[in-house]
Chimera marker file (.cmm) of the C-alpha trace (Angstrom):
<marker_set name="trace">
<marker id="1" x="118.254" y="-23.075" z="-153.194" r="1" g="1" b="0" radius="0.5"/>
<marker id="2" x="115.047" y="-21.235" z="-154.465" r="1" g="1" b="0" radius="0.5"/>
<marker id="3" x="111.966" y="-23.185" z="-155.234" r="1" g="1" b="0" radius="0.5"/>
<marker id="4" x="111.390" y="-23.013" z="-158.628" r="1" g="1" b="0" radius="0.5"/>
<marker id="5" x="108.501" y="-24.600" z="-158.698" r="1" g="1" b="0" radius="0.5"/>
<marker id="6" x="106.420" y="-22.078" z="-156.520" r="1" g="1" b="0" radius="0.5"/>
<marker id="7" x="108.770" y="-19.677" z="-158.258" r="1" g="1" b="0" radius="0.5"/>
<marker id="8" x="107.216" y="-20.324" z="-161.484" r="1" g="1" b="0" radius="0.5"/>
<marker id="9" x="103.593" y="-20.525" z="-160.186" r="1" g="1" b="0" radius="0.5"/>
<marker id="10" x="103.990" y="-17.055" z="-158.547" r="1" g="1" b="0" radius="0.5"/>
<marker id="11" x="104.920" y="-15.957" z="-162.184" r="1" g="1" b="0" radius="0.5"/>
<marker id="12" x="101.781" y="-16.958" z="-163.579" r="1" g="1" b="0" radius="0.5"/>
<marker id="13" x="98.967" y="-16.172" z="-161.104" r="1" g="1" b="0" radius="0.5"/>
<marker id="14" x="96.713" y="-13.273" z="-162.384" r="1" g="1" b="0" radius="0.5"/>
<marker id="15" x="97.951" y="-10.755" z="-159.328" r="1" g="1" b="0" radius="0.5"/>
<marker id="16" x="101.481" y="-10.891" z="-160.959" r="1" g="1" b="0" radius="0.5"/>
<marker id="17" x="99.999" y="-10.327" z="-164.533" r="1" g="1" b="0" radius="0.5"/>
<marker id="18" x="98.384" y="-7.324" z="-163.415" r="1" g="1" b="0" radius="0.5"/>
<marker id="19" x="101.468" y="-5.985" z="-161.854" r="1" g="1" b="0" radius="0.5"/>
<marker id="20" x="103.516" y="-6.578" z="-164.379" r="1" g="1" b="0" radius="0.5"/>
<marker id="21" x="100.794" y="-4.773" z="-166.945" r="1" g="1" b="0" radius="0.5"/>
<marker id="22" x="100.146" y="-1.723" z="-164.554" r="1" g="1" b="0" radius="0.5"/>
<marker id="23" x="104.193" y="-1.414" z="-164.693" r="1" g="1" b="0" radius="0.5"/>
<marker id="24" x="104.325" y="-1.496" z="-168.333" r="1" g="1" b="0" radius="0.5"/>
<marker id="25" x="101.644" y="0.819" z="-168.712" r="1" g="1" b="0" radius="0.5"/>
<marker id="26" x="103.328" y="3.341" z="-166.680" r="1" g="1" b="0" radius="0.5"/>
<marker id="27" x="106.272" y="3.071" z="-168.059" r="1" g="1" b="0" radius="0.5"/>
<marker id="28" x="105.362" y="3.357" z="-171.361" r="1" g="1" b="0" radius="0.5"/>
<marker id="29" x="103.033" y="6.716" z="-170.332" r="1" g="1" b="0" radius="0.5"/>
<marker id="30" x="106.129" y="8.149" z="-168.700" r="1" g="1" b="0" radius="0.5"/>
<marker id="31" x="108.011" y="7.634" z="-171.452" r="1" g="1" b="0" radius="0.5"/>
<marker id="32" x="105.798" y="9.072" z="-174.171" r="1" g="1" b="0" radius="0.5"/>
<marker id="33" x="105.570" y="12.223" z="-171.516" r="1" g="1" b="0" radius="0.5"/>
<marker id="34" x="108.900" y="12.367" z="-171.474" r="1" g="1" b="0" radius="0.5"/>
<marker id="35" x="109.189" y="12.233" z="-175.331" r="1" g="1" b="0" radius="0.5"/>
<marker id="36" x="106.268" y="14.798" z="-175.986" r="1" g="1" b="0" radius="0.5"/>
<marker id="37" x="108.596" y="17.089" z="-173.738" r="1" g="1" b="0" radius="0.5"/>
<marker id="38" x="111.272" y="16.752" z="-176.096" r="1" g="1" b="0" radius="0.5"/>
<marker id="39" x="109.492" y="17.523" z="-179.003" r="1" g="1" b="0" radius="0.5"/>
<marker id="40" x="108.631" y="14.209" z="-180.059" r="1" g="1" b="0" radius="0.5"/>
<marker id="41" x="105.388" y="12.433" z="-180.553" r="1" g="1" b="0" radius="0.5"/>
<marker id="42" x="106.219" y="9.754" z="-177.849" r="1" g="1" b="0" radius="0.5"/>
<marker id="43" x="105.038" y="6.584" z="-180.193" r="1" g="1" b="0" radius="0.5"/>
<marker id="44" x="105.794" y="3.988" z="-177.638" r="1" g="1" b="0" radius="0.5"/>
<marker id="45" x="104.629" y="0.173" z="-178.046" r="1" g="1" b="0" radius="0.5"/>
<marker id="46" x="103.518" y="-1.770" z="-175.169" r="1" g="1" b="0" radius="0.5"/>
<marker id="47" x="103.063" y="-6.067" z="-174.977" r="1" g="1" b="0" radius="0.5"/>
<marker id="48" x="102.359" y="-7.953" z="-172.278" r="1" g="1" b="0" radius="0.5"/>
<marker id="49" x="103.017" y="-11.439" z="-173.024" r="1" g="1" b="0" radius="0.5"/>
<marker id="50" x="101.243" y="-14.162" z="-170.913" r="1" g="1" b="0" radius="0.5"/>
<marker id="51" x="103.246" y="-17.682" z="-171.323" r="1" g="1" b="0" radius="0.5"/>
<marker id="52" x="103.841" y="-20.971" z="-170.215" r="1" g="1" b="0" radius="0.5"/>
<marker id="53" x="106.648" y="-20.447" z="-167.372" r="1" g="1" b="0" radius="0.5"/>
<marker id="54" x="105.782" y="-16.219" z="-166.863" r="1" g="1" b="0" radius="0.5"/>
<marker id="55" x="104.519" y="-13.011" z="-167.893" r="1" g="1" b="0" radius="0.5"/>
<marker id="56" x="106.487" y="-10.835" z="-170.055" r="1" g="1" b="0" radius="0.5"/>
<marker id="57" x="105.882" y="-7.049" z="-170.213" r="1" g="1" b="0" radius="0.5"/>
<marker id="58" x="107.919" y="-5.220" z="-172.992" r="1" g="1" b="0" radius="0.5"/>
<marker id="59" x="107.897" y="-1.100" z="-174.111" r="1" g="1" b="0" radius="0.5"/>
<marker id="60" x="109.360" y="-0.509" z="-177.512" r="1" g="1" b="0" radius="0.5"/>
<marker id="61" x="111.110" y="2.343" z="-178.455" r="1" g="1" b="0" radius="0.5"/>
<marker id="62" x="109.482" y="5.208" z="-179.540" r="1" g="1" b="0" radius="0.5"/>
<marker id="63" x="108.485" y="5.294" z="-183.394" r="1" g="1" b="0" radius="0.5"/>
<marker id="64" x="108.259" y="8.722" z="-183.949" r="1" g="1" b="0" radius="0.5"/>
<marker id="65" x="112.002" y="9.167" z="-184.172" r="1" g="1" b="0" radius="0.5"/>
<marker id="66" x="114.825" y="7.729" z="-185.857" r="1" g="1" b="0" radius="0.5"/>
<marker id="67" x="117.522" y="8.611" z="-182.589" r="1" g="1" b="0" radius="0.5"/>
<marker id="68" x="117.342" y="5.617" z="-180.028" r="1" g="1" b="0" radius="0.5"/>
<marker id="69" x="118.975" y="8.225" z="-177.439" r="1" g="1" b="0" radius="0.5"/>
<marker id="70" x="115.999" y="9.972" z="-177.576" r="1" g="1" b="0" radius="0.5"/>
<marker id="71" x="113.627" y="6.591" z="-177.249" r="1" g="1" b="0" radius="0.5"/>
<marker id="72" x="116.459" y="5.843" z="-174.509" r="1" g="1" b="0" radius="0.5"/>
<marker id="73" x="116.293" y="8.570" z="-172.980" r="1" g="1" b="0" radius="0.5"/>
<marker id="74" x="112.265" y="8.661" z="-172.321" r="1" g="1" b="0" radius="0.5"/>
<marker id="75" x="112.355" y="4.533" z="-171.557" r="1" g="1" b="0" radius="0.5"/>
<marker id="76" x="114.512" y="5.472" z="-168.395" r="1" g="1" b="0" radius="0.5"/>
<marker id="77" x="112.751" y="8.410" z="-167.577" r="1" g="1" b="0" radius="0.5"/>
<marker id="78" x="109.954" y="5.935" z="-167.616" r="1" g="1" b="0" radius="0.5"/>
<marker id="79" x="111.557" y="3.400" z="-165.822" r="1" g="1" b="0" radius="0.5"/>
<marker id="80" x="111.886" y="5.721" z="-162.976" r="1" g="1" b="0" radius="0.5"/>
<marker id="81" x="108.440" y="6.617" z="-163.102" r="1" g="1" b="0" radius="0.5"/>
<marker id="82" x="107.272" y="3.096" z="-162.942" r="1" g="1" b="0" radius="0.5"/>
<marker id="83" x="108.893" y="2.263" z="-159.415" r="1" g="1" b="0" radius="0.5"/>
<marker id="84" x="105.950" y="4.374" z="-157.539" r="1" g="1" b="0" radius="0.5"/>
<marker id="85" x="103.086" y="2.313" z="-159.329" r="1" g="1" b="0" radius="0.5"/>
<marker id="86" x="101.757" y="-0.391" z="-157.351" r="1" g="1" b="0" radius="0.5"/>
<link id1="1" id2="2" r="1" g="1" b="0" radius="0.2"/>
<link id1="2" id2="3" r="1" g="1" b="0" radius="0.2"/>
<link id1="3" id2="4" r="1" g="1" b="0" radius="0.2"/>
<link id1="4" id2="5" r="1" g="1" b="0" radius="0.2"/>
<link id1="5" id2="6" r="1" g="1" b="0" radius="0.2"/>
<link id1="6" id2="7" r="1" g="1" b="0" radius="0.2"/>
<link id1="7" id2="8" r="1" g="1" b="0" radius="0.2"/>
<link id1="8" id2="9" r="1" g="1" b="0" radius="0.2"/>
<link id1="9" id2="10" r="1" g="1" b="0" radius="0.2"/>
<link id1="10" id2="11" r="1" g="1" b="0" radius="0.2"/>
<link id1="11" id2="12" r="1" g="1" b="0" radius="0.2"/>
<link id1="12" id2="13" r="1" g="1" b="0" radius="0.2"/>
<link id1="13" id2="14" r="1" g="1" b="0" radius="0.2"/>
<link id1="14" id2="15" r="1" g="1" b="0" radius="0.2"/>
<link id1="15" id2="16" r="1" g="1" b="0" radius="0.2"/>
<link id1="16" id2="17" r="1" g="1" b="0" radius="0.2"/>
<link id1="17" id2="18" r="1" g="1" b="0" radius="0.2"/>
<link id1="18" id2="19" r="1" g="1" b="0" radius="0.2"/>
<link id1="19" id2="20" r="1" g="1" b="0" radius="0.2"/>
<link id1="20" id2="21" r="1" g="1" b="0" radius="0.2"/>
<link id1="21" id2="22" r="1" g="1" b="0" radius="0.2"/>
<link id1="22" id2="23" r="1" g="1" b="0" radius="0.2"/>
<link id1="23" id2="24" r="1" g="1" b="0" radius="0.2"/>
<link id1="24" id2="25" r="1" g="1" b="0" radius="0.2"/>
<link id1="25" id2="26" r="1" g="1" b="0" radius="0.2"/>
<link id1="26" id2="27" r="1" g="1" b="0" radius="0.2"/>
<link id1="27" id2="28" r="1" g="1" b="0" radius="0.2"/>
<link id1="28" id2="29" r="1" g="1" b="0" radius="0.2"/>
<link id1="29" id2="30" r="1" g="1" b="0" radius="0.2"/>
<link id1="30" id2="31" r="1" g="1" b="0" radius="0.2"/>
<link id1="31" id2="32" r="1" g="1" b="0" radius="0.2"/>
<link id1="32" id2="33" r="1" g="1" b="0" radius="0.2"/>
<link id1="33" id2="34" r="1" g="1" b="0" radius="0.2"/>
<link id1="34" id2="35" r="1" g="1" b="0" radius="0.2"/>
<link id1="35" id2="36" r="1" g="1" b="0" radius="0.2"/>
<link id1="36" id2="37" r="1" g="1" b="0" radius="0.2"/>
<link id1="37" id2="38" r="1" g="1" b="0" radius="0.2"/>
<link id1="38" id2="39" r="1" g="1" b="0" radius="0.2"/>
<link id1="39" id2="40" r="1" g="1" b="0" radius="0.2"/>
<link id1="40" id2="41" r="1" g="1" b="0" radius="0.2"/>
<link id1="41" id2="42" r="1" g="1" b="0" radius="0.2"/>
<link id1="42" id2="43" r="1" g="1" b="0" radius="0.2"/>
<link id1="43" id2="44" r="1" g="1" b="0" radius="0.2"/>
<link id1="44" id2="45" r="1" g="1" b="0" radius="0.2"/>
<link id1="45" id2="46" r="1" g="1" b="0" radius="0.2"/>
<link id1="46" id2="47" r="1" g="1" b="0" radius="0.2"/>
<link id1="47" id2="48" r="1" g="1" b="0" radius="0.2"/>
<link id1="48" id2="49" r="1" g="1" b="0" radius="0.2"/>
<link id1="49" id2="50" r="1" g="1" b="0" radius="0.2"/>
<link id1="50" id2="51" r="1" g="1" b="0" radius="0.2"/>
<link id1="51" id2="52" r="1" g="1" b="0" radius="0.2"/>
<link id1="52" id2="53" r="1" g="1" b="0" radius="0.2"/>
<link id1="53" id2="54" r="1" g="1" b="0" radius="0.2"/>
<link id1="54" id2="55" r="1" g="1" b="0" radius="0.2"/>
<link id1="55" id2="56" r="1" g="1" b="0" radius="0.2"/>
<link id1="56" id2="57" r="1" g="1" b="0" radius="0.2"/>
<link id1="57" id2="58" r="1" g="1" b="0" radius="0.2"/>
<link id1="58" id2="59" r="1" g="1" b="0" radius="0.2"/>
<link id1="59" id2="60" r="1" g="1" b="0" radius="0.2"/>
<link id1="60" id2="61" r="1" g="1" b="0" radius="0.2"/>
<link id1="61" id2="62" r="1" g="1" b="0" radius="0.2"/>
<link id1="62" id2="63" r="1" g="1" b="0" radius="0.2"/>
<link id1="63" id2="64" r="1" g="1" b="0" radius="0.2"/>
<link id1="64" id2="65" r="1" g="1" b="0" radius="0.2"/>
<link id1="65" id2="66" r="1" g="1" b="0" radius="0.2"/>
<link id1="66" id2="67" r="1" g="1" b="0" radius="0.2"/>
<link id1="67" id2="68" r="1" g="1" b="0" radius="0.2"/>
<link id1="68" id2="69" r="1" g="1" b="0" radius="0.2"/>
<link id1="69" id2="70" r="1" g="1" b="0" radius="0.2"/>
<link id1="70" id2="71" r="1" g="1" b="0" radius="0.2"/>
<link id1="71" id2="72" r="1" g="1" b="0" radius="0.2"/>
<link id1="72" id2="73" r="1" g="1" b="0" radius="0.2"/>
<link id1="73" id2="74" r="1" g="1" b="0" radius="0.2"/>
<link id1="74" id2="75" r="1" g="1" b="0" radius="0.2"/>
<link id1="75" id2="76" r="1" g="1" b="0" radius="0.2"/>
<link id1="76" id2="77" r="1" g="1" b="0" radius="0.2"/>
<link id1="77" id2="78" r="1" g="1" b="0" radius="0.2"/>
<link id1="78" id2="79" r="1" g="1" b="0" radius="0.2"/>
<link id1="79" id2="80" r="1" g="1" b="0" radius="0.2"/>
<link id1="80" id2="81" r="1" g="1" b="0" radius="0.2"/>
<link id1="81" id2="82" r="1" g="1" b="0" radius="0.2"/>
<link id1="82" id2="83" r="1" g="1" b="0" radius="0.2"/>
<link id1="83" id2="84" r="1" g="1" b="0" radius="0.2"/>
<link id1="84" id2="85" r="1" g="1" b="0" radius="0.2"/>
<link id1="85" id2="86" r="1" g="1" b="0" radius="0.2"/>
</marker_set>
């Protein structure tokens, strides 16, 4: 049975805030790279959301085009990209 308690401390310190924002950061440059490459402007949102229980890191789709395979395609592109940032 996990302990939530340290669980939920772990999820707040500043070291996990940081990771989470490096990783959303990266994705969200990958992804805009990945766009660009396509033709796009790669208009990717990033928020990093610090709350009571945990940090949330979000990338939203890319504005600069109306076809979410396109903004789906770059987001995994950048998801893969993310895995080698520390």
């Amino acid at each position: 049975m996990p302990n939530r308690r340290n669980i939920a401390s772990f999820l707040r310190t500043p070291q996990t805030r940081a990771l989470i924002e490096r990783k959303t950061r990266a994705i969200e440059s990958a992804a805009s790279s990945a766009a660009r490459a396509e033709g796009w402007r790669g208009e990717f949102r990033t928020d990093v959301e610090t709350g009571d229980r945990r940090v949330r890191g979000a990338v939203i789709g890319d504005y600069s085009t109306r076809y979410p395979e396109v903004s789906r395609r770059a987001l995994l592109r950048g998801l893969d990209a993310a895995r080698a940032v520390e």
